[in-house]
C-alpha positions as CSV (number, residue, x, y, z in Angstrom):
1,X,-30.3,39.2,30.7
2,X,-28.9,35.6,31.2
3,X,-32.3,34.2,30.9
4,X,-33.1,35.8,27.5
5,X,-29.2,34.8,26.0
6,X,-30.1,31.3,27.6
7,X,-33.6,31.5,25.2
8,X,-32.2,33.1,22.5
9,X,-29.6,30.2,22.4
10,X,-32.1,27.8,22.8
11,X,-34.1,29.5,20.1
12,X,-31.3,29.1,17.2
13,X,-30.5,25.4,18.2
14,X,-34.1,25.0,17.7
15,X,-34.4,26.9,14.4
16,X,-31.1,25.0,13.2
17,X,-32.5,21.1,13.9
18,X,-35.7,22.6,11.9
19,X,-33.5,23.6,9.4
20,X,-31.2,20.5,8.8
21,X,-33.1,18.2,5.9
22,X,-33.8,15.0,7.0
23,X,-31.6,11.7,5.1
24,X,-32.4,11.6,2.4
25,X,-33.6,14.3,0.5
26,X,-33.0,13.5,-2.9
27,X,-31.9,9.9,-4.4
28,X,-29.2,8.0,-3.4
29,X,-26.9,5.7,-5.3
30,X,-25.2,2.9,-4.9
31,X,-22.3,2.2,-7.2
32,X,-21.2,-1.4,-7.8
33,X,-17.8,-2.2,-9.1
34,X,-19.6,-5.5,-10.8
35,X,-21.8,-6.0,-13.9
36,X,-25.4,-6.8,-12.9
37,X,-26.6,-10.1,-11.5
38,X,-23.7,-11.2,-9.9
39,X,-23.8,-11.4,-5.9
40,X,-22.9,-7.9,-5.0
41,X,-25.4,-6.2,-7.7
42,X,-28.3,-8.5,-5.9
43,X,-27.0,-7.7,-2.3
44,X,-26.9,-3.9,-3.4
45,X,-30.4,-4.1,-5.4
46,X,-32.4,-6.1,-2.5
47,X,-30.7,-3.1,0.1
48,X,-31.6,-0.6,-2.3
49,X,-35.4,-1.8,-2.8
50,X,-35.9,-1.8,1.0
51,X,-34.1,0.8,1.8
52,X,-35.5,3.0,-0.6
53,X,-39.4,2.2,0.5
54,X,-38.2,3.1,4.5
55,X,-36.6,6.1,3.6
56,X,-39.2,7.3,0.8
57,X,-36.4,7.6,-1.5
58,X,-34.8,6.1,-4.4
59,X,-31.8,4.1,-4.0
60,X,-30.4,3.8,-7.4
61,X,-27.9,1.4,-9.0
62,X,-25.1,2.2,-10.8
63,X,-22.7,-0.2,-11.8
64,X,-19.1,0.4,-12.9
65,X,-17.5,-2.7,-13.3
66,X,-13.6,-2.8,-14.5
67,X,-10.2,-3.3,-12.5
68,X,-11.7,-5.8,-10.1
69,X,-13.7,-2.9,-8.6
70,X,-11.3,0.1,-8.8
71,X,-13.0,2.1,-10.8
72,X,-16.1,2.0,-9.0
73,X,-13.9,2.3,-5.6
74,X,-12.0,5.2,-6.7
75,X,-15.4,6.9,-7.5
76,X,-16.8,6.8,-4.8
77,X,-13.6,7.5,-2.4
78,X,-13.3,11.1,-4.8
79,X,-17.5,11.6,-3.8
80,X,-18.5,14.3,-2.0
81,X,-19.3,12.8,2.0
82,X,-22.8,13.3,1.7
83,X,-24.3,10.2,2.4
84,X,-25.8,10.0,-1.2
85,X,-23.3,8.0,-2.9
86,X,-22.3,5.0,-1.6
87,X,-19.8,1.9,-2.4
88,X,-21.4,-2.0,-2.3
89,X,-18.7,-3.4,-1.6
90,X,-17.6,-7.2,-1.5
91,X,-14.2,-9.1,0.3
92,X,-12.1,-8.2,-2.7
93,X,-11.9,-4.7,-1.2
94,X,-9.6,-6.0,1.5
95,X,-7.3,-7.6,-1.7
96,X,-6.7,-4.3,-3.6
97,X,-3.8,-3.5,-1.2
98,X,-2.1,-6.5,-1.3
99,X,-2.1,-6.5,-5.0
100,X,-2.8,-3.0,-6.8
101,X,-0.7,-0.6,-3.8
102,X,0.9,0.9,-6.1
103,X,-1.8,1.3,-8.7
104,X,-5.2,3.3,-7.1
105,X,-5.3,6.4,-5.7
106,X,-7.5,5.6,-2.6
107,X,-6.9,3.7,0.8
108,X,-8.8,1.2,1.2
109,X,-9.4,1.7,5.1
110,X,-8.9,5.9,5.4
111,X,-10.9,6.9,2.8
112,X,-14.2,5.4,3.4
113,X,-16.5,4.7,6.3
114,X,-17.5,1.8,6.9
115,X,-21.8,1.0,7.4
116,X,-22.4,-2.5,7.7
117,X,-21.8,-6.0,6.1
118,X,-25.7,-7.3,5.0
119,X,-24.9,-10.4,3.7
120,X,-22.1,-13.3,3.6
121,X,-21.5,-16.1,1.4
122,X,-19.1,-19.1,3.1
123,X,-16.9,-21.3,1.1
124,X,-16.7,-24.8,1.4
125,X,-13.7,-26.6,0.4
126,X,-15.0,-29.3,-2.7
127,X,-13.2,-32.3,-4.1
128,X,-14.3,-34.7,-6.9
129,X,-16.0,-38.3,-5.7
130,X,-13.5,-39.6,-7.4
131,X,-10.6,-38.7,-5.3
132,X,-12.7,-41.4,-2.6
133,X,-12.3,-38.8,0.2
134,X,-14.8,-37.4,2.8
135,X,-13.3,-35.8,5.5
136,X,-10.4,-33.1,5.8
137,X,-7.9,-35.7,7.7
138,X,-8.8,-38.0,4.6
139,X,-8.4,-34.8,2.7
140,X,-4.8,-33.4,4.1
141,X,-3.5,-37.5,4.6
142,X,-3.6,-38.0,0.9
143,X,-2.0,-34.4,-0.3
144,X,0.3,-34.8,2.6
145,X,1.6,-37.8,0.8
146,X,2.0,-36.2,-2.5
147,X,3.2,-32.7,-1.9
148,X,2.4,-30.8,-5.0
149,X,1.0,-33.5,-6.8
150,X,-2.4,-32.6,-6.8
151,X,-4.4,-29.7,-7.8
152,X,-6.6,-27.0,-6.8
153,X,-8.6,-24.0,-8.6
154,X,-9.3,-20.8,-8.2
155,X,-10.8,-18.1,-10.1
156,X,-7.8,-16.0,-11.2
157,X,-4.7,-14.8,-9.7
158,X,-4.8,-12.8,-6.8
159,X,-8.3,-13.6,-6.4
160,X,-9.8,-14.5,-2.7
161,X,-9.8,-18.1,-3.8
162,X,-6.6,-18.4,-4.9
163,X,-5.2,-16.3,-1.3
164,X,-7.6,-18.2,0.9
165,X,-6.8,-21.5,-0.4
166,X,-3.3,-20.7,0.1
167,X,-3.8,-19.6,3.5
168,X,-5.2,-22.6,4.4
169,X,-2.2,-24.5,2.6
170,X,0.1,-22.2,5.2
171,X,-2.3,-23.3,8.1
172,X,-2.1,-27.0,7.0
173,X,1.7,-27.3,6.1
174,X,0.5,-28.9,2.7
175,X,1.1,-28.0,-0.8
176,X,-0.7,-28.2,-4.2
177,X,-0.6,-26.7,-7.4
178,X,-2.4,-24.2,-8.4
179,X,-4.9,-24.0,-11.4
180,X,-6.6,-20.0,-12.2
181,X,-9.8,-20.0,-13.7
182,X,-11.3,-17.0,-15.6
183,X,-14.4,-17.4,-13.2
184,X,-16.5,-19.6,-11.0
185,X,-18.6,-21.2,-13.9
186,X,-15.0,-22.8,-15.3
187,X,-13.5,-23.5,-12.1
188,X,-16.6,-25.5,-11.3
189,X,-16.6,-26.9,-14.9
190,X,-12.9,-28.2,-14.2
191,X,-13.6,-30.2,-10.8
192,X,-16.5,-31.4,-12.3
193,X,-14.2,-32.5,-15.1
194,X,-11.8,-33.9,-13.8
195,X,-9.3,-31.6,-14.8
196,X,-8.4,-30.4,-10.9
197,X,-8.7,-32.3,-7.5
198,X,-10.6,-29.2,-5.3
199,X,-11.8,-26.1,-5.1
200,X,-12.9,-23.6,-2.1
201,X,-15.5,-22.1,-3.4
202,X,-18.6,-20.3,-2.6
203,X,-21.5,-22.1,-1.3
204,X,-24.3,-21.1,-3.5
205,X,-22.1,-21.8,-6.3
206,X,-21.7,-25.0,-5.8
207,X,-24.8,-26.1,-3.8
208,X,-26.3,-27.7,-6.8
209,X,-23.8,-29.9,-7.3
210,X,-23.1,-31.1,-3.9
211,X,-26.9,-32.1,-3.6
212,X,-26.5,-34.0,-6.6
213,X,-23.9,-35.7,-5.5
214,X,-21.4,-34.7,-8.5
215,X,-19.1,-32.6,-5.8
216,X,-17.9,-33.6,-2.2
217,X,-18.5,-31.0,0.2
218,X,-15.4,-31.7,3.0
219,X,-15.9,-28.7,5.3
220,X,-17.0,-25.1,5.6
221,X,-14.4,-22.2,6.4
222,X,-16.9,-19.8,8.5
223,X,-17.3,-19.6,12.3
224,X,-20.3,-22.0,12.0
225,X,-21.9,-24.2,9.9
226,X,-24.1,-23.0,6.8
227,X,-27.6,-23.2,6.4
228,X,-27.1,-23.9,3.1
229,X,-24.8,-27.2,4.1
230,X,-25.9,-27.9,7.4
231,X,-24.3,-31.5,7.4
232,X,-21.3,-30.0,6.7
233,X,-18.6,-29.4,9.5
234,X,-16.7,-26.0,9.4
235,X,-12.7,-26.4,9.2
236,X,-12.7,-25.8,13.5
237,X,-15.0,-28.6,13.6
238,X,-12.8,-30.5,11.0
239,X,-9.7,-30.1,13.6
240,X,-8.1,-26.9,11.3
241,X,-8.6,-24.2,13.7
242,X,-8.1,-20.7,12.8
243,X,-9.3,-21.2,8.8
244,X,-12.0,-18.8,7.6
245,X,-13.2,-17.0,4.1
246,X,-16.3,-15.9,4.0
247,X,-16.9,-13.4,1.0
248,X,-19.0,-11.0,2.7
249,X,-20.9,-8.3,0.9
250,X,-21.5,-4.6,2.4
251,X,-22.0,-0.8,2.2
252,X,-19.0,1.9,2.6
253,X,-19.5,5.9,2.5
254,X,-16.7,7.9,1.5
255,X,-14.6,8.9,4.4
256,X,-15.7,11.9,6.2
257,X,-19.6,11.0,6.1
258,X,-21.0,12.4,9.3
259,X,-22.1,10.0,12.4
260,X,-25.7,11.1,11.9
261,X,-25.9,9.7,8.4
262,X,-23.8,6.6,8.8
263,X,-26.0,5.7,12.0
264,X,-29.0,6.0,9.9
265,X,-28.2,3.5,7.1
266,X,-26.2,1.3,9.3
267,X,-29.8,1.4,11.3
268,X,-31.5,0.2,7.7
269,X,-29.0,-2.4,6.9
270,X,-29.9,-3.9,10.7
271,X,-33.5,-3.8,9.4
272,X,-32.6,-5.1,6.0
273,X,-30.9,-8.2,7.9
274,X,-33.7,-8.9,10.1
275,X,-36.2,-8.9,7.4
276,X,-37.4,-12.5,6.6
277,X,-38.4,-11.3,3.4
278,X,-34.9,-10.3,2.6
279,X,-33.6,-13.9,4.0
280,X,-35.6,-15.9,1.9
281,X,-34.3,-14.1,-1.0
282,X,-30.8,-14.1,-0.1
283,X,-31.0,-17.7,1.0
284,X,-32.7,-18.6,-2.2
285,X,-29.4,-16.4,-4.2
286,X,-27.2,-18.8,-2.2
287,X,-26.7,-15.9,0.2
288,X,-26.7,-15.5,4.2
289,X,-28.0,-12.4,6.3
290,X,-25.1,-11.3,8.3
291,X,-24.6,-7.8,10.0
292,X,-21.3,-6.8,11.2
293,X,-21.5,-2.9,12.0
294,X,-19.1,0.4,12.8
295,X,-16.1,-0.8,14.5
296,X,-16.6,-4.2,14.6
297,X,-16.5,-3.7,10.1
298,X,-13.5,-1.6,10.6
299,X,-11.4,-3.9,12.5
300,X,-12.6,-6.6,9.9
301,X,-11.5,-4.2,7.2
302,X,-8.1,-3.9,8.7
303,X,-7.5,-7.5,10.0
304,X,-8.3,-9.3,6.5
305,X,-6.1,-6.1,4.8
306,X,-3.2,-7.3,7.1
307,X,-3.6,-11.2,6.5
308,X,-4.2,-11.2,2.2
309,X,-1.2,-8.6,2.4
310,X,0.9,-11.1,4.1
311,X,-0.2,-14.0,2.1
312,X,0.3,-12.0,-1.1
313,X,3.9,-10.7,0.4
314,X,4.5,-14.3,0.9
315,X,3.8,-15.9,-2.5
316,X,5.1,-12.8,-4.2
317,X,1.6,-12.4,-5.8
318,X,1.1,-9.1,-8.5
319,X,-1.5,-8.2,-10.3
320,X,0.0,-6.7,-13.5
């Protein structure tokens, strides 16, 4: 009798693994809290193209951009845990905490699951030629003996910029003023003016300029140097240890998304990341492959949501 309750067992795990559809079954999609062609629509589009000819399915874009990404956030955290709707996400999800708390209806850690980061984008700290400076100790020497005197931009209040370029302010015991921008394109337009002294900003955004010579790249803040600005120290290098704001870009489920599924597309964002293919293209967007899966994205989730809180606590920063 034990031998045929032992097979019939056996039998109905069997017929249940048979029965369980494979992921995916239908089309997934991939809602982006950005309009299209900006970095985290082209990270989300190149993971969706190869993701979708591995898996035999579509991955389809949809973008909802609006509230710096909380109504595409707040979508997908109120999605059914399926695995077919998922959240590209970029480093301002760590920021809605620090400066909407009070406004969204999500957590930001509980209510998704993290998959993986794919792709990074450093920031390098930028001055005009005209300031005559080329290192950070020339750099922090001549705003050292000015406090507040010169300037620096950003691209809006409460942005990454403007928190990680305070951060760094913190780190240096320095102080400038602060200049917002309604974007990359007029922060840019600004140093290259004239109109402010520096700028952290994002590699690929700048890269142009710094090969032509019109902007002084001073130093990176990643754990190593960028292939995009490989003569360029990082801040460690520089003597500022402890600086870093990369703007990464990745995929969250909502919360709840079983192991099976998350395993699955955190194994397709590995192969996404290895693809040389892919890291041409990213490369060539002024992007970097990076993968950073499971816990090691959740602790990253919570560390950053810990450090733009305090900074934000700090320089009583709110988003109205």
């Amino acid at each position: 009798m034990k031998r045929i309750f032992l097979a019939m067992l056996l039998a109905a795990g069997a017929s249940a693994l048979a029965q369980a559809p494979a992921y995916p079954d239908k089309p997934v999609r991939i809602i982006v809290g950005f309009p299209a062609g900006g970095p985290t629509d082209i990270v989300a589009r190149m993971f969706g193209e190869r993701a979708g000819q591995a898996l035999h399915q579509p991955f389809m874009i949809e973008n909802k951009p609006g509230a710096n990404s909380i109504i595409a956030t707040e979508a997908v955290a109120s999605s059914k845990a399926d695995g077919y709707t998922l959240l590209a996400a970029a480093q301002n999800h760590v920021m809605i905490p620090a400066l909407y708390a009070d406004r969204v209806k999500f957590d930001v850690a509980k209510s998704f699951a993290p998959i993986c980061i794919v792709a990074k984008s450093p920031t390098v700290l930028v001055v005009s030629p005209r300031l005559g400076v080329k290192t950070v100790a020339e750099f922090l020497r001549m705003v050292r003996e000015k406090p507040g005197a010169y300037t620096y931009a950003s691209v809006g209040i409460g942005s990454a910029v403007h928190l990680a370029t305070e951060e760094l302010l913190d780190i240096t015991k320095t102080s400038m003023t602060h200049v917002p921008y309604k974007g990359a394109a007029p922060a840019s337009a600004a140093l290259l003016a004239g109109e402010v002294d520096a700028y952290l900003a994002t590699v690929g955004s700048v890269l142009s300029q710094i090969k032509a010579g019109k902007l002084v790249a001073i130093a990176v803040a990643a754990s190593e140097r960028s292939r995009l600005v490989p003569d360029v120290p990082t801040f460690a290098e520089a003597g500022v240890a402890g600086f870093r704001a990369e703007v990464w870009y990745g995929l969250l489920a909502p919360a709840g998304t079983s192991e099976a599924i998350v395993r699955a597309l955190e194994s397709e964002a590995e192969g996404f990341v290895k693809d040389p293919g892919v890291r041409d293209r990213l490369v060539a967007a002024g992007l970097e492959p990076a993968a950073t899966c499971g816990a090691a994205f959740s602790n990253q989730i919570a560390a950053e949501i810990a450090t733009y809180s305090r900074v934000a606590r700090t320089l009583n920063i709110k988003v109205e």
